[in-house]
SENU-490916 format. One record per residue (C-alpha): residue number from 0; residue in one letter; x, y, z. Coordinates in steps of 0.25 Angstrom, whole numbers. Last residue first. Example, Ala and Ser with C-alpha at 12.3 -4.5 7.8 and 13.67 -1.06 7.14 Angstrom:
BEGIN
<site n="1" res="s" xx="55" yy="-4" zz="29"/>
<site n="0" res="a" xx="49" yy="-18" zz="31"/>
This chain:
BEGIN
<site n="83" res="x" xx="102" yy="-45" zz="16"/>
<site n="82" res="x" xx="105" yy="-30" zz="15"/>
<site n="81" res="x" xx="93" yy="-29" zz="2"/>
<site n="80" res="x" xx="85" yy="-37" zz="12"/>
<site n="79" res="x" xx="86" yy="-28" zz="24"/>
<site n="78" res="x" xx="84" yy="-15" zz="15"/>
<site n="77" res="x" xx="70" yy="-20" zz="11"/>
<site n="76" res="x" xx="66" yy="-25" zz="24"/>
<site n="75" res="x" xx="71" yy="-12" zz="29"/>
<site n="74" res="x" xx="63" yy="-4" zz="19"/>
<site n="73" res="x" xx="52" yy="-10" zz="21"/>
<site n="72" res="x" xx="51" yy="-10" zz="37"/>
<site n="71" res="x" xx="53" yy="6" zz="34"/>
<site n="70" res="x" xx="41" yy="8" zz="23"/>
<site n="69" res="x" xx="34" yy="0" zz="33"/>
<site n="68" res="x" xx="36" yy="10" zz="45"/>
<site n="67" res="x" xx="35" yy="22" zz="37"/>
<site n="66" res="x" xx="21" yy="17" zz="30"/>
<site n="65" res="x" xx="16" yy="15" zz="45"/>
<site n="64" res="x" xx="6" yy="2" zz="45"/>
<site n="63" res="x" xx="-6" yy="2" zz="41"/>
<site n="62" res="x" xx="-19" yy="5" zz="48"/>
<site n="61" res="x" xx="-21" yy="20" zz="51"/>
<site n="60" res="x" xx="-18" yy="23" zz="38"/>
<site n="59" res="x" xx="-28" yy="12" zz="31"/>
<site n="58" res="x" xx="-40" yy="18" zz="43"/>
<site n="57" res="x" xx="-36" yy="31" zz="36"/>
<site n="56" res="x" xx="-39" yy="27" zz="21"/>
<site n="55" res="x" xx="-29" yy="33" zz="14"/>
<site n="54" res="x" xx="-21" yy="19" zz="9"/>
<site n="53" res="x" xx="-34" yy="12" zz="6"/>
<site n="52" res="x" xx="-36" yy="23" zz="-4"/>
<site n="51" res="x" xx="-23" yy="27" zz="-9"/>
<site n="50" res="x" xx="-22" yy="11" zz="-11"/>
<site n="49" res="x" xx="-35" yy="10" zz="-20"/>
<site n="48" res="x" xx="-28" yy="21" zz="-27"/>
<site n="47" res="x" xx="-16" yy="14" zz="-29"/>
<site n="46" res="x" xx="-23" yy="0" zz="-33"/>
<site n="45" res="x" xx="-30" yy="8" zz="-43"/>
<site n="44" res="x" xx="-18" yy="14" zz="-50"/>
<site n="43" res="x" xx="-7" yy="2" zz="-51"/>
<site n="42" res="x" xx="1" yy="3" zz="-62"/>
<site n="41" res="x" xx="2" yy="18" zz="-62"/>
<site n="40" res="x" xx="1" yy="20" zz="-47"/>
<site n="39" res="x" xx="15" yy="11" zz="-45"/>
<site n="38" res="x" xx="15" yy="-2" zz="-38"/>
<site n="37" res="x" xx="29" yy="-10" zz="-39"/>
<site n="36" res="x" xx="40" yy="3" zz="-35"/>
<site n="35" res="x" xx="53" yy="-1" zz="-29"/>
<site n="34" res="x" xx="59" yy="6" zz="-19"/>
<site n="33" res="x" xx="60" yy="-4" zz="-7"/>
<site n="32" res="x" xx="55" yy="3" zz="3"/>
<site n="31" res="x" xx="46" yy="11" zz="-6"/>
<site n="30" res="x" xx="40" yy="-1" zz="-14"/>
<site n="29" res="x" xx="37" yy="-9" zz="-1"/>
<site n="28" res="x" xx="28" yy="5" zz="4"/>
<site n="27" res="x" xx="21" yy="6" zz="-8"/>
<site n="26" res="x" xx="19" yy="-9" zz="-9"/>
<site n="25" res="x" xx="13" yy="-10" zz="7"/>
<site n="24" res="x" xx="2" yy="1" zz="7"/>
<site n="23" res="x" xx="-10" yy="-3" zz="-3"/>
<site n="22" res="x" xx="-6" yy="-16" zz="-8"/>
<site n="21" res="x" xx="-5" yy="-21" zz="5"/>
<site n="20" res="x" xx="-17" yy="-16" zz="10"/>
<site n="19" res="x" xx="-24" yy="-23" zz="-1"/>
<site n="18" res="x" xx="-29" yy="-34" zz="12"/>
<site n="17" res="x" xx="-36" yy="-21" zz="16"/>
<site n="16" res="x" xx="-43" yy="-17" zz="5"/>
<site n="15" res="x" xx="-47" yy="-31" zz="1"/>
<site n="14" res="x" xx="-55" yy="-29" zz="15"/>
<site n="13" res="x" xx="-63" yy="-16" zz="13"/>
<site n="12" res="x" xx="-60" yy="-3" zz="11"/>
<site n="11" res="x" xx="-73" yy="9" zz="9"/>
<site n="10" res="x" xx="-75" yy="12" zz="-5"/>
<site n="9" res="x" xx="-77" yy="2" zz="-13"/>
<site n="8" res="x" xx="-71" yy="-12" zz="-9"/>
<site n="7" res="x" xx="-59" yy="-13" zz="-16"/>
<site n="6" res="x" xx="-55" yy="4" zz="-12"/>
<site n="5" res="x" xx="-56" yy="17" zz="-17"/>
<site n="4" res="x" xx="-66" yy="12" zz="-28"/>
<site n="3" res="x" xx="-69" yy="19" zz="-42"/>
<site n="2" res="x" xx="-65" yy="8" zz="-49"/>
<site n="1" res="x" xx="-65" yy="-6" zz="-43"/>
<site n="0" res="x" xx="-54" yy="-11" zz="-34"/>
């Protein structure tokens, strides 16, 4: 991403955007349920405000998936492993 930009493109998303999604929503998400921390904002600046951006986009909201929903699925996963 260069300076100065809200997304890789520019300003407006484009495709490298959207195949980053995972990047954007998934790890915060993973690192709750399992209460581990790997991306923090210090070691990781840019690619956190890139995420801001993609992530407060409306069409972005309107598309994933529900945050409570997947912060559930992983924590059972995670807590059915730990069982096993």
């Amino acid at each position: 991403m260069v300076s100065g930009q809200k997304f890789f493109g520019g300003d407006n998303i484009n495709l490298v955007d959207i195949a980053a999604v995972y990047i954007a929503y998934w790890p915060e998400i993973v690192e709750e349920a399992k209460e581990i921390k790997f991306f923090t904002r210090d070691k990781f600046p840019k690619v956190s405000e890139w995420a801001d951006n993609f992530l407060n986009c409306q069409v972005v909201k309107e598309t994933l998936p529900p945050r409570a929903q997947l912060l559930a699925y992983f924590k059972k996963r995670h807590e059915a492993r730990h069982k096993a």
